[in-house]
C-alpha positions as CSV (number, residue, x, y, z in Angstrom):
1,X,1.0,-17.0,0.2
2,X,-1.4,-15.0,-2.0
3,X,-2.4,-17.3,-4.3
4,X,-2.3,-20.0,-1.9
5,X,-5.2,-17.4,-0.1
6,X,-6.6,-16.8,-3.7
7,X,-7.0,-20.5,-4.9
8,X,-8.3,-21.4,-1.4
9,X,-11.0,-18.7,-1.7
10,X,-11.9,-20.1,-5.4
11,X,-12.1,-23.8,-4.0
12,X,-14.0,-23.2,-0.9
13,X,-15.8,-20.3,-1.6
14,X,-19.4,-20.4,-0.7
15,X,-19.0,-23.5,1.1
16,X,-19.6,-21.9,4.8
17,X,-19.9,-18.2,6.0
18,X,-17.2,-18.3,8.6
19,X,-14.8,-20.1,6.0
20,X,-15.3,-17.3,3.4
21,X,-14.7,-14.7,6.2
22,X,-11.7,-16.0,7.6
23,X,-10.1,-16.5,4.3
24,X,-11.2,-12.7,3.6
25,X,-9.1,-12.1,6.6
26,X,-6.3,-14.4,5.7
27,X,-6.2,-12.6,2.5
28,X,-6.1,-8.6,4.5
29,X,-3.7,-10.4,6.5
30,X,-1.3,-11.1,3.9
31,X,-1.7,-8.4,2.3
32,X,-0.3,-6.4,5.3
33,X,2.5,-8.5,5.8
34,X,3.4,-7.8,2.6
35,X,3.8,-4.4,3.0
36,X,5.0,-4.5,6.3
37,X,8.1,-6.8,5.3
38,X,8.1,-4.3,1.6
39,X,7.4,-7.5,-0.7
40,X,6.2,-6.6,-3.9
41,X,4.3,-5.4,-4.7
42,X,5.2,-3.1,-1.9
43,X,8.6,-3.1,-1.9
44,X,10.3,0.2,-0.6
45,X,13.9,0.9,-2.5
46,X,15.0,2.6,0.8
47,X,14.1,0.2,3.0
48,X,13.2,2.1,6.9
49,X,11.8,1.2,10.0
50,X,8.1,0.7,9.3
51,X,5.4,2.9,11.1
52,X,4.2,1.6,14.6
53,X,0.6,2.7,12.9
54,X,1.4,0.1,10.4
55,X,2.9,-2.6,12.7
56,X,0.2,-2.0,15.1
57,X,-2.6,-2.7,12.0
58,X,-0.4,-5.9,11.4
59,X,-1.0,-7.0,15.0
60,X,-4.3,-6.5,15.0
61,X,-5.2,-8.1,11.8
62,X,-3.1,-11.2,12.8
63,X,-4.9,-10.9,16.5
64,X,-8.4,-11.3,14.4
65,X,-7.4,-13.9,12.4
66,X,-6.1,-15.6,14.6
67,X,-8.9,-15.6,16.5
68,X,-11.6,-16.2,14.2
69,X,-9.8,-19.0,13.3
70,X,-9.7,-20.8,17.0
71,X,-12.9,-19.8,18.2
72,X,-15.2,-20.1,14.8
73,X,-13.4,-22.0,12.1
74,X,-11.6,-24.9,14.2
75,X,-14.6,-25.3,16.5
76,X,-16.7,-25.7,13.3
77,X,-14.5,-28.1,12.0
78,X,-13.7,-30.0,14.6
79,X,-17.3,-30.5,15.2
80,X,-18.2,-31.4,11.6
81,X,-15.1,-33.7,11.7
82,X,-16.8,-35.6,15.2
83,X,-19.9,-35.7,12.7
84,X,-18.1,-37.2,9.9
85,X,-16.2,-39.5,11.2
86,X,-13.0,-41.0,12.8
87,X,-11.0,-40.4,10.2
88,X,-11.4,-36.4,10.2
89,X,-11.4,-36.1,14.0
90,X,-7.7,-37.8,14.5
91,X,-6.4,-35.4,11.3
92,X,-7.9,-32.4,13.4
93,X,-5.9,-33.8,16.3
94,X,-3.1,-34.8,14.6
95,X,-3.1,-30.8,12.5
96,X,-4.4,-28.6,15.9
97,X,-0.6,-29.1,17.8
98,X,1.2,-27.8,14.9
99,X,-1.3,-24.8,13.8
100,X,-0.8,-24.1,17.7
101,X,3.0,-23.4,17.2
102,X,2.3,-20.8,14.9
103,X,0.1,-19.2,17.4
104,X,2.5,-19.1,20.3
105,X,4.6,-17.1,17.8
106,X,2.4,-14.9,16.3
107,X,1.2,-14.1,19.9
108,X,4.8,-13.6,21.1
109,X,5.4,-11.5,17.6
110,X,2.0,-9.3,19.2
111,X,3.2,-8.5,22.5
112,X,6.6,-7.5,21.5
113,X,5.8,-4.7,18.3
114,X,1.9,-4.3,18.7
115,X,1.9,-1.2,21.2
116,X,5.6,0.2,20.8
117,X,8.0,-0.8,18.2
118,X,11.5,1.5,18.8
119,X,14.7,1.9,17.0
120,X,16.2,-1.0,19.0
121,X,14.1,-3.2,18.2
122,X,14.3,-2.6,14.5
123,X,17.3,-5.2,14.3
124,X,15.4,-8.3,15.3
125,X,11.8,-7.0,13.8
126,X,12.7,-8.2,10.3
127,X,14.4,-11.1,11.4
128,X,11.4,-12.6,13.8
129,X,8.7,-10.4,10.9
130,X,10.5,-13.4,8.6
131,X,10.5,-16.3,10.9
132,X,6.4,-15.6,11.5
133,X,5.9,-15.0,7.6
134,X,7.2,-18.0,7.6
135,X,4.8,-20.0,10.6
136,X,1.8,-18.3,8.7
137,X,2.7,-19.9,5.3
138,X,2.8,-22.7,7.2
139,X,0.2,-22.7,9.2
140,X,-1.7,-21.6,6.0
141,X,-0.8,-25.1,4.5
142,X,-2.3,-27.3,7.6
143,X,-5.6,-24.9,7.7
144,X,-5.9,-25.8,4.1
145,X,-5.8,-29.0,5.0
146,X,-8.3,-29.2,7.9
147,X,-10.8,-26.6,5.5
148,X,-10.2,-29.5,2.5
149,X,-11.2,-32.3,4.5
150,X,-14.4,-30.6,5.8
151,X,-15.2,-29.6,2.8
152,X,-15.1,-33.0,0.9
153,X,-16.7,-34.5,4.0
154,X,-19.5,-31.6,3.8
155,X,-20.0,-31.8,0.5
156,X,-20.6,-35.6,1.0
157,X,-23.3,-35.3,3.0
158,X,-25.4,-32.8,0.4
159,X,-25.5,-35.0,-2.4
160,X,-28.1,-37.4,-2.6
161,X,-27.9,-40.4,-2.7
């Protein structure tokens, strides 16, 4: 997922303030699931119920991502892609259900750890803490997508003809 974020950032960097941002995030984003779930870097030997302080920064970084990316990034490119064409529109469409999946998850994920996360949850945290790493990958994948074709279909537009 890092490099994914890392090679995204390298690609698209530059191209448009809110896309640099919300990759910033993604990046913060992984980072703390990373360390939340102890990946490594951040493996822990003795693996132990993770602070609520750190769960609750988990939440909230997803929270802003997820965020930013419904109410800046997709609004952007959905209105670039209604500027650029058919083509990009019905991939927006076609994308927009399954990025929403992840969302419903994540947002589930939220309500569940953000404000208390006890000892009996601690079964099922790393359990549905996999399933949403997995969503976000995902999800990751078809924002890629969506950023790609505004990007080719931006940087269209800027060279002369």
């Amino acid at each position: 997922m890092y490099r994914r974020v890392k090679a995204a950032q390298q690609q698209w960097g530059g191209a448009l303030t809110a896309i640099d941002h919300w990759l910033e995030e993604r990046q913060q984003l992984i980072i703390s699931y990373c360390k939340l779930a102890g990946l490594p870097p951040f493996d822990d030997k003795q693996r132990s119920k993770p602070a609520q302080e750190a769960v609750q920064e988990f939440c909230q970084l997803l929270m802003d991502y997820l965020s930013a990316g419904h109410f800046e990034v997709y609004e952007h490119i959905v209105s670039e892609c209604a500027v650029n064409g058919t083509d990009s529109r019905q991939l927006a469409n076609q994308l927009y259900p399954k990025i929403a999946a992840s969302t419903d998850l994540a947002l589930n994920f939220n309500d569940k750890y953000a404000d208390h996360f006890s000892t009996r949850q601690s079964a099922a945290f790393d359990n549905e803490l996999s399933d949403l790493g997995q969503a976000l990958e995902e999800r990751f994948e078809l924002e890629d997508e969506l950023i790609h074709t505004l990007h080719d279909k931006h940087s269209d537009q800027e060279t002369p003809a």
